[in-house]
PQR file of N, CA, C, O and H, with PARSE charges and radii, in Angstrom:
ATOM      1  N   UNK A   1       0.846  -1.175   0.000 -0.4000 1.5000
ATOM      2  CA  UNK A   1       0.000   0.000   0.000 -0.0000 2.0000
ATOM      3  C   UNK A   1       0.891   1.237   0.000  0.5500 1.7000
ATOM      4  O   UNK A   1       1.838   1.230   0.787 -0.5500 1.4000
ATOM      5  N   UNK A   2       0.713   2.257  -0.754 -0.4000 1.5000
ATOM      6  CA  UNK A   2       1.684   3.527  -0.890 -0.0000 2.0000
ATOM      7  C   UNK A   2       0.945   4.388  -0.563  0.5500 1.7000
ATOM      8  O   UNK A   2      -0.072   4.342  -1.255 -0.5500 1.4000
ATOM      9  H   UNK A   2      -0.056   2.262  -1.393  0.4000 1.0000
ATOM     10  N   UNK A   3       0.928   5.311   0.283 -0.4000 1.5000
ATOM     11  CA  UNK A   3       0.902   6.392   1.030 -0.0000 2.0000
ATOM     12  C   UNK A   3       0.363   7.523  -0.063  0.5500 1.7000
ATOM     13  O   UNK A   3       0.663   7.482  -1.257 -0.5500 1.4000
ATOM     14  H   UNK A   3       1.754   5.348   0.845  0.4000 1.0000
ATOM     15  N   UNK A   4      -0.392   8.431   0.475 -0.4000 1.5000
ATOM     16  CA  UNK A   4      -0.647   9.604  -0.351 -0.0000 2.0000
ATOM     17  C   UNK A   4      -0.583  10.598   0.293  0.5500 1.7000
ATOM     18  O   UNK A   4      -1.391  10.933   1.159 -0.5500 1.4000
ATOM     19  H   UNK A   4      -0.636   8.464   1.444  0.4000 1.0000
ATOM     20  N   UNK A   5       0.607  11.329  -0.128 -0.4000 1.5000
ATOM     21  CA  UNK A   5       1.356  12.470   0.713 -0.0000 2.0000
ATOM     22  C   UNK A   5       0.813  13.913   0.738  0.5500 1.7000
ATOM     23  O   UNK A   5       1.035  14.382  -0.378 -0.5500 1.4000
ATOM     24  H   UNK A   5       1.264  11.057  -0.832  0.4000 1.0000
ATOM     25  N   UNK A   6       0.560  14.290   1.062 -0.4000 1.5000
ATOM     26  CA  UNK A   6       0.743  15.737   1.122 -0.0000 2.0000
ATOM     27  C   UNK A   6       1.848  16.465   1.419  0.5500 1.7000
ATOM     28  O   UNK A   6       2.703  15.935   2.128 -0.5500 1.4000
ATOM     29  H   UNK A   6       0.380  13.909   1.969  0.4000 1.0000
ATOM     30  N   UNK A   7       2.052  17.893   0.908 -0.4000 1.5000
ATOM     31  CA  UNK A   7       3.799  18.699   0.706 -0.0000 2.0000
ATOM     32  C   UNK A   7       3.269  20.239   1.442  0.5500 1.7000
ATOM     33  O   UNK A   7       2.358  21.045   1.249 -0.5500 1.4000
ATOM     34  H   UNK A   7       1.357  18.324   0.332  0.4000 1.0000
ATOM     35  N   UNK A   8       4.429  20.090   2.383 -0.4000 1.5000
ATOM     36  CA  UNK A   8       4.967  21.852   2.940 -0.0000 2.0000
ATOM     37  C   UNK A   8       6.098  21.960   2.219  0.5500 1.7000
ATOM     38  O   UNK A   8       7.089  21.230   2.241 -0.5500 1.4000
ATOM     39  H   UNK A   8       5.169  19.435   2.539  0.4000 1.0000
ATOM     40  N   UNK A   9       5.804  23.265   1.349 -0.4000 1.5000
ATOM     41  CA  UNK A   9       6.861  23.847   0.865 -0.0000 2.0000
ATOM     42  C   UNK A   9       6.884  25.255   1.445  0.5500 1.7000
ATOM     43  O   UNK A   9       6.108  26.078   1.930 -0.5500 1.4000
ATOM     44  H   UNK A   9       4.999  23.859   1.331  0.4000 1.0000
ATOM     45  N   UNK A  10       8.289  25.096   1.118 -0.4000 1.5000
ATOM     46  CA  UNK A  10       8.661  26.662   2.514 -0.0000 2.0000
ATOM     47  C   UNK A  10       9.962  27.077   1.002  0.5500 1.7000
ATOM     48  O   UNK A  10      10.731  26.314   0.418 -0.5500 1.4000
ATOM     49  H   UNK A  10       8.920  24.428   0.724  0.4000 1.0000
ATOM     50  N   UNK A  11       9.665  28.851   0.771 -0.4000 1.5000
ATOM     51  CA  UNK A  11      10.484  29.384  -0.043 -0.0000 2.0000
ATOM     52  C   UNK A  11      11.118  30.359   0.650  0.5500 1.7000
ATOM     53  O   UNK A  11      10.626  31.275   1.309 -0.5500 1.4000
ATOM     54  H   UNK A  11       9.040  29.471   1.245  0.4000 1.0000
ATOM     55  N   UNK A  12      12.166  30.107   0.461 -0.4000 1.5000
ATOM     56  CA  UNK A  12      13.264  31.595   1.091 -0.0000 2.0000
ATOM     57  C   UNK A  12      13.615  32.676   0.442  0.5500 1.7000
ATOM     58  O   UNK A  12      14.425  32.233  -0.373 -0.5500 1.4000
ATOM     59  H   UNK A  12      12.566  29.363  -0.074  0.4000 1.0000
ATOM     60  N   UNK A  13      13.527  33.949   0.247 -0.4000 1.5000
ATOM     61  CA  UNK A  13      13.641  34.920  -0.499 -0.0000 2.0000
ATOM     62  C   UNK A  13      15.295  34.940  -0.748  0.5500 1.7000
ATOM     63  O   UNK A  13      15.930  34.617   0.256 -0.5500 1.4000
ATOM     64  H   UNK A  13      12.870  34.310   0.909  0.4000 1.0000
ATOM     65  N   UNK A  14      16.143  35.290  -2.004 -0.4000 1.5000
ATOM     66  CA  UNK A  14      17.471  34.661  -1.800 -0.0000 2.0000
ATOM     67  C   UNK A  14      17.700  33.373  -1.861  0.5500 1.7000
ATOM     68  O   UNK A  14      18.854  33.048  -2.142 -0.5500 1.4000
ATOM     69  H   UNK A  14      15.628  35.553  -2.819  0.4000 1.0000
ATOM     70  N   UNK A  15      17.011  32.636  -1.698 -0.4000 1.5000
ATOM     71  CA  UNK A  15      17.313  30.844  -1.746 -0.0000 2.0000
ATOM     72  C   UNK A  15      16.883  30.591  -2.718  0.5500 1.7000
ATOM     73  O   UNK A  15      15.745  31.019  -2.908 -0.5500 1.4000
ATOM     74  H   UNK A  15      16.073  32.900  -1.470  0.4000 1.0000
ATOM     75  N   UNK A  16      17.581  29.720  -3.917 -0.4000 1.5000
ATOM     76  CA  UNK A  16      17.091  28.753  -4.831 -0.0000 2.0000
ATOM     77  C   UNK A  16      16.083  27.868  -4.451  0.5500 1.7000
ATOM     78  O   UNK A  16      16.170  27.450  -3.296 -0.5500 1.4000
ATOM     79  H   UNK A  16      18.506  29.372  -3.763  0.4000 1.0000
ATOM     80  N   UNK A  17      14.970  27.401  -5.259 -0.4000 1.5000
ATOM     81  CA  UNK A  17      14.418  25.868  -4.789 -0.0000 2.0000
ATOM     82  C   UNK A  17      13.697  26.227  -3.858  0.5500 1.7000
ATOM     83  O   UNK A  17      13.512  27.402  -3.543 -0.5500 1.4000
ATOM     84  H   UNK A  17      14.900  27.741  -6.197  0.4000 1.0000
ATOM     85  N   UNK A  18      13.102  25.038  -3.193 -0.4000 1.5000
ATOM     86  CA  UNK A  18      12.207  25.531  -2.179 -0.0000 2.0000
ATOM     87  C   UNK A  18      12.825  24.178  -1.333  0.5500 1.7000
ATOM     88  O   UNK A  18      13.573  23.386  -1.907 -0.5500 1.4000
ATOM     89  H   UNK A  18      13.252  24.083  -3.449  0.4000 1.0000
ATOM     90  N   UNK A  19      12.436  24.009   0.066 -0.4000 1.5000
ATOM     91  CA  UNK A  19      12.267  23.072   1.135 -0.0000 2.0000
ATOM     92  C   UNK A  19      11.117  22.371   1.056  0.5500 1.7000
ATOM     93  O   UNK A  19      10.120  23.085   0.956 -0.5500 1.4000
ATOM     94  H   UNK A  19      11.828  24.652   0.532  0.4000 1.0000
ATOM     95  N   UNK A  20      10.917  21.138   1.069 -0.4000 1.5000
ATOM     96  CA  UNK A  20       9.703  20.481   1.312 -0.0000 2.0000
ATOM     97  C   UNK A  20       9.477  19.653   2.177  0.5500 1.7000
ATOM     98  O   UNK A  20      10.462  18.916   2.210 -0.5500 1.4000
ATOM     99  H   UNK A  20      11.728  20.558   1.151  0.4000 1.0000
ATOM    100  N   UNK A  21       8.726  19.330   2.924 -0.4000 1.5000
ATOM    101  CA  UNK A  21       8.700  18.485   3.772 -0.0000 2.0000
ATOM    102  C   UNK A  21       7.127  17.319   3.380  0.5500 1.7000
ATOM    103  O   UNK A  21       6.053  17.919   3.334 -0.5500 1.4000
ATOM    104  H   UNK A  21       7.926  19.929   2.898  0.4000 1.0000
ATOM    105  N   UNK A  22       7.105  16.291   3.213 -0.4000 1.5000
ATOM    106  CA  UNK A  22       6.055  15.297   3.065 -0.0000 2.0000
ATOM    107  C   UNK A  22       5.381  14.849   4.259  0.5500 1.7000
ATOM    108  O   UNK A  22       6.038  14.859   5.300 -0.5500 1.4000
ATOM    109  H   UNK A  22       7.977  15.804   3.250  0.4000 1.0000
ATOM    110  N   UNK A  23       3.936  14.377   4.295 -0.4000 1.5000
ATOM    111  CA  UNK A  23       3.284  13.636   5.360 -0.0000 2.0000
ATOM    112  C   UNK A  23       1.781  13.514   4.354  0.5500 1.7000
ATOM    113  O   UNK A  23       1.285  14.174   3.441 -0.5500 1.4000
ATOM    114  H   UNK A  23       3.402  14.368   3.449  0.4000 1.0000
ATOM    115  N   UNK A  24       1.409  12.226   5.151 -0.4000 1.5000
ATOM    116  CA  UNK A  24       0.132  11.492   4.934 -0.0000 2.0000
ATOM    117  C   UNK A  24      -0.651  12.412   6.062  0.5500 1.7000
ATOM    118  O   UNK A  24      -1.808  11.993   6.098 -0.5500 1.4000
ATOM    119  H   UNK A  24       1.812  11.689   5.893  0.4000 1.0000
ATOM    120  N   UNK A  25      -0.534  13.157   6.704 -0.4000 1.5000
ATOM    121  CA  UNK A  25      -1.345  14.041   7.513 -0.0000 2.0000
ATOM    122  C   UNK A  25      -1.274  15.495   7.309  0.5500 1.7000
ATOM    123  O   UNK A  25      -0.242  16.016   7.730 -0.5500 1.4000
ATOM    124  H   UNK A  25       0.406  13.498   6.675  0.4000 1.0000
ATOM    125  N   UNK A  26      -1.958  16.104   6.873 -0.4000 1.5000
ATOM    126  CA  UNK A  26      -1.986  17.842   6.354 -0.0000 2.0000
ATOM    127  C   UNK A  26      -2.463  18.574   7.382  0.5500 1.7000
ATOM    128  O   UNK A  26      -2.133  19.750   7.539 -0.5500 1.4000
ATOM    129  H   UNK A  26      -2.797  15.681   6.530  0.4000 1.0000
ATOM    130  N   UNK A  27      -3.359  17.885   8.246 -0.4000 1.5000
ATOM    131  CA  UNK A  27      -3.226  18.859   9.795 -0.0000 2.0000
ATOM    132  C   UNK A  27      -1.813  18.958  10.618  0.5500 1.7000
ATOM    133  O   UNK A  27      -1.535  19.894  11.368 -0.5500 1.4000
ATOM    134  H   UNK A  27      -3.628  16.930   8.119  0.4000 1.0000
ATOM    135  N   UNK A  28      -1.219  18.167  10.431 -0.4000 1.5000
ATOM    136  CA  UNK A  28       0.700  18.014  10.885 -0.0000 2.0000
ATOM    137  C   UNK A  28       1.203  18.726   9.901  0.5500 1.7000
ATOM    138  O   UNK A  28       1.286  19.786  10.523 -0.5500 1.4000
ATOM    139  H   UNK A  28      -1.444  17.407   9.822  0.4000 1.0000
ATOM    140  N   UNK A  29       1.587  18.967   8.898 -0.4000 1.5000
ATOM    141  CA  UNK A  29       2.094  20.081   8.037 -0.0000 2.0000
ATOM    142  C   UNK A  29       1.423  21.369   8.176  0.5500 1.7000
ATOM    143  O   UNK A  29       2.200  22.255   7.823 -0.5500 1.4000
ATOM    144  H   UNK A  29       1.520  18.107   8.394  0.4000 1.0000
ATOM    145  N   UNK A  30       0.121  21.902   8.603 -0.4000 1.5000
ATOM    146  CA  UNK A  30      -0.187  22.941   8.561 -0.0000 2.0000
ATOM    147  C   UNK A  30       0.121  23.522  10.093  0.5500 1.7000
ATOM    148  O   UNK A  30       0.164  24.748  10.196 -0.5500 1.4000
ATOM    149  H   UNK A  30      -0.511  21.182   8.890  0.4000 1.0000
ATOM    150  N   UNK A  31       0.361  22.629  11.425 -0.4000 1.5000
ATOM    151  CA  UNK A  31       0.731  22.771  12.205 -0.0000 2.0000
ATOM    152  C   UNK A  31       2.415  23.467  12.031  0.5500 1.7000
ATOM    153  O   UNK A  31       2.789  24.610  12.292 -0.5500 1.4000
ATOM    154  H   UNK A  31       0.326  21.633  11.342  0.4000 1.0000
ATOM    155  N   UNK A  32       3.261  22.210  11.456 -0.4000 1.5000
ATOM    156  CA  UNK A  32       4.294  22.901  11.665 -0.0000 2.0000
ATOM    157  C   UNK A  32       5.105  23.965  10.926  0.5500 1.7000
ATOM    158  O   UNK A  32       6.224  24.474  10.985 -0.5500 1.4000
ATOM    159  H   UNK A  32       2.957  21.281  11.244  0.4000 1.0000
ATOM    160  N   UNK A  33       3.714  24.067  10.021 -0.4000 1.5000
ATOM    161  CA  UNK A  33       4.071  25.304   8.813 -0.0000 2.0000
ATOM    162  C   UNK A  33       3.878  26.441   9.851  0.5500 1.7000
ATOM    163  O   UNK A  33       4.792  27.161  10.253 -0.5500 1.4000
ATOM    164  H   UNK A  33       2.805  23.653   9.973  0.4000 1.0000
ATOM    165  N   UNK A  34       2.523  26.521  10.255 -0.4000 1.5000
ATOM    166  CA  UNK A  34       2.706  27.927  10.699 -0.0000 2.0000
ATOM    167  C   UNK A  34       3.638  28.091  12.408  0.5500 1.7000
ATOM    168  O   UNK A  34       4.038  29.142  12.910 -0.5500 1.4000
ATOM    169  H   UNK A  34       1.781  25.937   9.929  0.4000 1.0000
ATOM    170  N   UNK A  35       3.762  26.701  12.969 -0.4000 1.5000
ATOM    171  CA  UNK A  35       4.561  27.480  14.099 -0.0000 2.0000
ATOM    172  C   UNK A  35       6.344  27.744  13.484  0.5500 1.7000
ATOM    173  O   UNK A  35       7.141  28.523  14.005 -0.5500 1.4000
ATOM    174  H   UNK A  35       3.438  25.847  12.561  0.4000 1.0000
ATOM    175  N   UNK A  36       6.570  27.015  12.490 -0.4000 1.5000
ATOM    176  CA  UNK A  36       7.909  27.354  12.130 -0.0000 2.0000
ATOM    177  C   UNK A  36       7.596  29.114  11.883  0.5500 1.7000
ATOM    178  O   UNK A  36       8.160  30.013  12.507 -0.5500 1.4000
ATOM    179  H   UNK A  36       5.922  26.382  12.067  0.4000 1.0000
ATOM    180  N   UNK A  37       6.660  29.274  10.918 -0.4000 1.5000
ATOM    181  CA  UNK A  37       6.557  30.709  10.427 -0.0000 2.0000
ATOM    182  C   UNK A  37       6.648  32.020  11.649  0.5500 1.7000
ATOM    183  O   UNK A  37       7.024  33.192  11.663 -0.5500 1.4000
ATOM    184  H   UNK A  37       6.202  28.544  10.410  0.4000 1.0000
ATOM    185  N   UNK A  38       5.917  30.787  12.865 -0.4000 1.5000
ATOM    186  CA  UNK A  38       5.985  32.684  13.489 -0.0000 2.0000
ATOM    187  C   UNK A  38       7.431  32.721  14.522  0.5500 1.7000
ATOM    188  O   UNK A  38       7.982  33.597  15.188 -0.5500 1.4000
ATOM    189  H   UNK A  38       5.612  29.834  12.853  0.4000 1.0000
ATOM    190  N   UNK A  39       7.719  31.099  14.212 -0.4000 1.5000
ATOM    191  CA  UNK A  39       9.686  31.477  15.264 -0.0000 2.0000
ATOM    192  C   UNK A  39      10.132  31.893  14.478  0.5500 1.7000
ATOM    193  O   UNK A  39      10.550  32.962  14.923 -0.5500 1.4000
ATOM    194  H   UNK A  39       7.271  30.388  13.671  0.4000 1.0000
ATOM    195  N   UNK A  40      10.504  31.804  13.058 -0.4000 1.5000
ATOM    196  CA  UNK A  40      11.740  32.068  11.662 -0.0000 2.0000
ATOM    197  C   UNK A  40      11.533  33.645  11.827  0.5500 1.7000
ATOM    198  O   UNK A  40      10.475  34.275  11.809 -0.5500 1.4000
ATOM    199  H   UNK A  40      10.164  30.936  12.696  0.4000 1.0000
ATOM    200  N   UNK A  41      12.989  34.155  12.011 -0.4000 1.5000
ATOM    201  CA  UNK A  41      13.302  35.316  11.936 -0.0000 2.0000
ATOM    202  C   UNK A  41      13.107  36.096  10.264  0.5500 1.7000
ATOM    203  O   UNK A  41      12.722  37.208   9.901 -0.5500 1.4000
ATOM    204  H   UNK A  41      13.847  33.643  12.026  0.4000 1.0000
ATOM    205  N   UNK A  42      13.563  34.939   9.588 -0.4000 1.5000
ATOM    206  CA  UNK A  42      13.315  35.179   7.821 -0.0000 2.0000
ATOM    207  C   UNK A  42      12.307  34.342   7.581  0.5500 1.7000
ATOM    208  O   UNK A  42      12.438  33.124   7.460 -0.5500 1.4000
ATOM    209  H   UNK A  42      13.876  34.036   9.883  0.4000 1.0000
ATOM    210  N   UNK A  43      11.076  35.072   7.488 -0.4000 1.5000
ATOM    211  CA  UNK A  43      10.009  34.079   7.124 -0.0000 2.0000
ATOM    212  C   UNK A  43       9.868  33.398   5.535  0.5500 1.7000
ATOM    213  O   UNK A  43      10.157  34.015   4.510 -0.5500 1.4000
ATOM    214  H   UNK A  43      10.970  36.062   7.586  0.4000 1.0000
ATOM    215  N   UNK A  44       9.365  32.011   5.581 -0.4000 1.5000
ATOM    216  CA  UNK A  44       9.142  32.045   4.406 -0.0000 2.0000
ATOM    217  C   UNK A  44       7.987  31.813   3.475  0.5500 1.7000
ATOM    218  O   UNK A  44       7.082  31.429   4.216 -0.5500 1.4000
ATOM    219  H   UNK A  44       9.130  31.510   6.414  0.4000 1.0000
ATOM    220  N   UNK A  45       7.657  31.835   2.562 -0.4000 1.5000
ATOM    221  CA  UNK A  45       6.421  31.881   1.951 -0.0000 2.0000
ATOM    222  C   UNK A  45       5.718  30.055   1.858  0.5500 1.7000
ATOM    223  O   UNK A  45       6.301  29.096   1.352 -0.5500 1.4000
ATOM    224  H   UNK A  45       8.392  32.147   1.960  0.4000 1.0000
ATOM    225  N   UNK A  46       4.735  30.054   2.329 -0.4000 1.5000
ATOM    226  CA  UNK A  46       4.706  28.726   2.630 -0.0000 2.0000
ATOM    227  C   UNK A  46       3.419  27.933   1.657  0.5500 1.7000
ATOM    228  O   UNK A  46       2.380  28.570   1.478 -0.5500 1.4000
ATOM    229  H   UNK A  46       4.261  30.833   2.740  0.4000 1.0000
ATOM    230  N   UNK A  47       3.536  26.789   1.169 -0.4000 1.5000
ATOM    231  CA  UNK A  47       2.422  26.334   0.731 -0.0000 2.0000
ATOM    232  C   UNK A  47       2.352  24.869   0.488  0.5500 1.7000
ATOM    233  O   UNK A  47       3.237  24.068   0.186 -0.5500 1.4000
ATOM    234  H   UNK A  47       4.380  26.272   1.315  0.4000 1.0000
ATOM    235  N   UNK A  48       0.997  24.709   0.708 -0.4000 1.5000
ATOM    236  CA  UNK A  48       0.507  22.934   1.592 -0.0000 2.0000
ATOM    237  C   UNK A  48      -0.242  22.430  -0.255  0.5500 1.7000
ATOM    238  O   UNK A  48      -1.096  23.001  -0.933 -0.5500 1.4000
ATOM    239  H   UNK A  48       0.278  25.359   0.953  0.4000 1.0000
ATOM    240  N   UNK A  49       0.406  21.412  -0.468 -0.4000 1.5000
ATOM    241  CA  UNK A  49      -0.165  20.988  -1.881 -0.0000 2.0000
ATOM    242  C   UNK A  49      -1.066  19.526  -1.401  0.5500 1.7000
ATOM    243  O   UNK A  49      -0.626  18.829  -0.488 -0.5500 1.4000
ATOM    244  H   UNK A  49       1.099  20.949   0.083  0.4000 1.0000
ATOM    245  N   UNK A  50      -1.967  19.274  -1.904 -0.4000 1.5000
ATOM    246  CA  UNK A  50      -2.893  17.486  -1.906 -0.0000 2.0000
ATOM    247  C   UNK A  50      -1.660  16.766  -2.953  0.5500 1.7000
ATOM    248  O   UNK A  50      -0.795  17.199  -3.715 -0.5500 1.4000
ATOM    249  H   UNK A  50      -2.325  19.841  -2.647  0.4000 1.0000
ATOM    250  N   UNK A  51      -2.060  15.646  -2.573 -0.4000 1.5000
ATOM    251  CA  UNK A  51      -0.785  14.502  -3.119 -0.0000 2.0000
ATOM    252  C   UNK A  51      -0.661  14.557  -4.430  0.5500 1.7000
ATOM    253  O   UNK A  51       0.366  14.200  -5.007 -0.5500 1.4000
ATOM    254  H   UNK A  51      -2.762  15.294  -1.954  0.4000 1.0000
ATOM    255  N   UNK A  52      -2.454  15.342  -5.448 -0.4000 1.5000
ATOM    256  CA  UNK A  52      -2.029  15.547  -6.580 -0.0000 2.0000
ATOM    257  C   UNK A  52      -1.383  16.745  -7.010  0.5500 1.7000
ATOM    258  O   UNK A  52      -1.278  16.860  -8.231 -0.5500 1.4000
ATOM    259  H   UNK A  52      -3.288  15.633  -4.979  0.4000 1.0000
ATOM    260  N   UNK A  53      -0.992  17.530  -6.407 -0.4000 1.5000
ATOM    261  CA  UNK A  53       0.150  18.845  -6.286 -0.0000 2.0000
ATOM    262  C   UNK A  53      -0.365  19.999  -6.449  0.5500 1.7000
ATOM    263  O   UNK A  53       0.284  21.014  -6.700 -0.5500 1.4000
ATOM    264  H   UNK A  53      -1.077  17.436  -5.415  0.4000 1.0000
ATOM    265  N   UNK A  54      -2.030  19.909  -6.272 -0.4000 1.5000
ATOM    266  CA  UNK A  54      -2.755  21.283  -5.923 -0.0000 2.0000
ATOM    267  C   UNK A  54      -2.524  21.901  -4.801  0.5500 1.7000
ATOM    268  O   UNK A  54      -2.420  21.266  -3.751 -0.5500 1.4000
ATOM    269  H   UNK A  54      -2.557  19.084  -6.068  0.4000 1.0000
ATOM    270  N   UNK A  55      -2.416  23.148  -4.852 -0.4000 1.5000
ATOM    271  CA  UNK A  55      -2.260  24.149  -3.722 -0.0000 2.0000
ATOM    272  C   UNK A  55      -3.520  24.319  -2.767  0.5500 1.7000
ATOM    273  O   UNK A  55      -4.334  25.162  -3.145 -0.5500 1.4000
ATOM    274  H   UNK A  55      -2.500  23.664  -5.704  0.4000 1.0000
ATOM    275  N   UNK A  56      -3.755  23.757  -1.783 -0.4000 1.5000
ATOM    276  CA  UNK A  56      -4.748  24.045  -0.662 -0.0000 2.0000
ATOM    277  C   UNK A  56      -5.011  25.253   0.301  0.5500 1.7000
ATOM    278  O   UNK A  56      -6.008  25.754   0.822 -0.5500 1.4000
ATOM    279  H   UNK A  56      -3.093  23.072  -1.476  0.4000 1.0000
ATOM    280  N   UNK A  57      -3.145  25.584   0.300 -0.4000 1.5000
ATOM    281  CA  UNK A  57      -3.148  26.968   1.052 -0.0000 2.0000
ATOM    282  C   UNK A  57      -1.997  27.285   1.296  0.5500 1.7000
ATOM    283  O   UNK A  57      -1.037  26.531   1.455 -0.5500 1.4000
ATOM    284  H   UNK A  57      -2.335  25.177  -0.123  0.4000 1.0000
ATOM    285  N   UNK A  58      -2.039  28.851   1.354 -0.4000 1.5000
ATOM    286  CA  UNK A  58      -0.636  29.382   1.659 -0.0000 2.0000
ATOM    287  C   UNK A  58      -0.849  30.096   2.734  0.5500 1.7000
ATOM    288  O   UNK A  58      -1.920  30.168   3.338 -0.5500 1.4000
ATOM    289  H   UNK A  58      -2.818  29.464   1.225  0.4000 1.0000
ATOM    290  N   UNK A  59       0.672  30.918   3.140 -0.4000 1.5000
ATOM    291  CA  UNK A  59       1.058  31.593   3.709 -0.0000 2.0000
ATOM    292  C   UNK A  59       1.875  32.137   3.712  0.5500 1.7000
ATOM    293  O   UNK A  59       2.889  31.529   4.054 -0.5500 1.4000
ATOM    294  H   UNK A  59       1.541  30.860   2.649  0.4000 1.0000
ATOM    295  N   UNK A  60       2.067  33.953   3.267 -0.4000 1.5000
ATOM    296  CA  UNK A  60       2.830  34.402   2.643 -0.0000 2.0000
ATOM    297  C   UNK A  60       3.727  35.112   3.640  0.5500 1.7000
ATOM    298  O   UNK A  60       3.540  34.717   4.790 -0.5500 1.4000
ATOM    299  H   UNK A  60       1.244  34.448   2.989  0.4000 1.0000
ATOM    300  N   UNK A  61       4.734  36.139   3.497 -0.4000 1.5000
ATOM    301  CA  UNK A  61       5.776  36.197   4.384 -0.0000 2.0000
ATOM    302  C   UNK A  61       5.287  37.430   5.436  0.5500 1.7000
ATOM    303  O   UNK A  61       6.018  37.793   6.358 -0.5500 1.4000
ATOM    304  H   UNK A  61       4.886  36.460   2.562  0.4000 1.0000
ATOM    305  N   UNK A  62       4.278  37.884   5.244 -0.4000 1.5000
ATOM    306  CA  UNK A  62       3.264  38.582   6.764 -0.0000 2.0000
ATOM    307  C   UNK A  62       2.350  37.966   6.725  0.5500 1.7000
ATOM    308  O   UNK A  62       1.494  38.839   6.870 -0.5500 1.4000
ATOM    309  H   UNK A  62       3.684  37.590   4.495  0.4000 1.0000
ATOM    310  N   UNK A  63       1.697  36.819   6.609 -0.4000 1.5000
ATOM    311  CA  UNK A  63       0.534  36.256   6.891 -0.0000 2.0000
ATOM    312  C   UNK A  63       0.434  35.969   8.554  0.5500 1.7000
ATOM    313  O   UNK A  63       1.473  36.280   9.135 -0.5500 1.4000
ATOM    314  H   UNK A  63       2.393  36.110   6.491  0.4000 1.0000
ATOM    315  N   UNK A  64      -0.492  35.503   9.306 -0.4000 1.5000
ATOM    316  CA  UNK A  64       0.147  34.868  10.825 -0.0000 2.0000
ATOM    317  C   UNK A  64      -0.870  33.734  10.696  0.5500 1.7000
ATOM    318  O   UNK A  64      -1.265  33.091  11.668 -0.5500 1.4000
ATOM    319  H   UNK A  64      -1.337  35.251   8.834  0.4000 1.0000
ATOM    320  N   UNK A  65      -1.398  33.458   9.031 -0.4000 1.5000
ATOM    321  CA  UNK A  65      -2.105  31.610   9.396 -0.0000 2.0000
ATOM    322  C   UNK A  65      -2.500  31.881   8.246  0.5500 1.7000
ATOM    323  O   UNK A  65      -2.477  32.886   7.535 -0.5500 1.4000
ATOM    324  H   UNK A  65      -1.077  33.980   8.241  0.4000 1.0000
ATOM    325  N   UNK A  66      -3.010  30.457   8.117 -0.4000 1.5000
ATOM    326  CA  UNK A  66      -3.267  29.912   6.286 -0.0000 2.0000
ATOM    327  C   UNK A  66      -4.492  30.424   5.881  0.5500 1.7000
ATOM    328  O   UNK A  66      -5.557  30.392   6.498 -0.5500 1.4000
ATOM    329  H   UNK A  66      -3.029  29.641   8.695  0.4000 1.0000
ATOM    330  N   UNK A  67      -4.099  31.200   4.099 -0.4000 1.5000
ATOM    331  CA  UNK A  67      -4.984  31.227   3.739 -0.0000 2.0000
ATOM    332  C   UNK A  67      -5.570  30.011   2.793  0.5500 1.7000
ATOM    333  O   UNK A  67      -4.829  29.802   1.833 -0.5500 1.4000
ATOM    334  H   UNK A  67      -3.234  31.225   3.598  0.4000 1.0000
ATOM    335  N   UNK A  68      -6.319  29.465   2.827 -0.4000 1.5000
ATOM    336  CA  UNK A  68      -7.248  28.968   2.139 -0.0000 2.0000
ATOM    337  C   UNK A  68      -7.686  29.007   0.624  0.5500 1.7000
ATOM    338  O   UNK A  68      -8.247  30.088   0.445 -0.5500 1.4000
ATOM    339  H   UNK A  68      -6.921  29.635   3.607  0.4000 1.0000
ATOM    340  N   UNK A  69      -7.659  28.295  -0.494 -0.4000 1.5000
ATOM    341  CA  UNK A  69      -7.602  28.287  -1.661 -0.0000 2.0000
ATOM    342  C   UNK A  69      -8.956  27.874  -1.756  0.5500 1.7000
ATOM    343  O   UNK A  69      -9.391  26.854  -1.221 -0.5500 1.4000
ATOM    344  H   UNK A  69      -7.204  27.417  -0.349  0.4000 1.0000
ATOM    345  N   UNK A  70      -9.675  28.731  -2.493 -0.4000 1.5000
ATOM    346  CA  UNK A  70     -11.353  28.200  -2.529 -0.0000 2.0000
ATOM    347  C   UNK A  70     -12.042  28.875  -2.035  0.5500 1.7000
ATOM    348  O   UNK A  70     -13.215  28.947  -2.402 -0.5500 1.4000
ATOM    349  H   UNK A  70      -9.322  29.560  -2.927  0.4000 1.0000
ATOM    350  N   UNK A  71     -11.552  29.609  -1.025 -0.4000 1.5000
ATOM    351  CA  UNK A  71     -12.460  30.107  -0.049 -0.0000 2.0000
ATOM    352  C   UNK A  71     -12.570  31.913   0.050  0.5500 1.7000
ATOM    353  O   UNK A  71     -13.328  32.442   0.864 -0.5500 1.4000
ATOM    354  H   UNK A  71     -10.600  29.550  -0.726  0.4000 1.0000
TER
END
């Protein structure tokens, strides 16, 4: 059985590429999206994709929680 992931991607302004981090749980990525966001001194622009690589929600570099795609 293979897993269907969901992606935190975190972009650094100055940084190539982005960071991603994977999980089969998107309430655990949206958790540690936004508490990374409000310790990181350099915030970064953040966004939670479904396993088929749609964007569900971001959070941009003054946001203080996710916005919502759809809504």
């Amino acid at each position: 059985m293979s897993a269907r992931l969901f992606s935190l991607c975190s972009e650094y302004d100055g940084l190539p590429g982005a960071e991603v981090v994977y999980s089969a749980n998107p309430d655990l990525l949206r958790r540690m999206g936004r508490d990374h966001h409000a310790a990181a001194t350099h915030k970064p622009d953040l966004r939670l994709l479904d396993p088929e690589g749609k964007t569900v929600a971001t959070m941009d570099t003054w946001a203080t929680d996710w916005t919502e795609m759809g809504a």
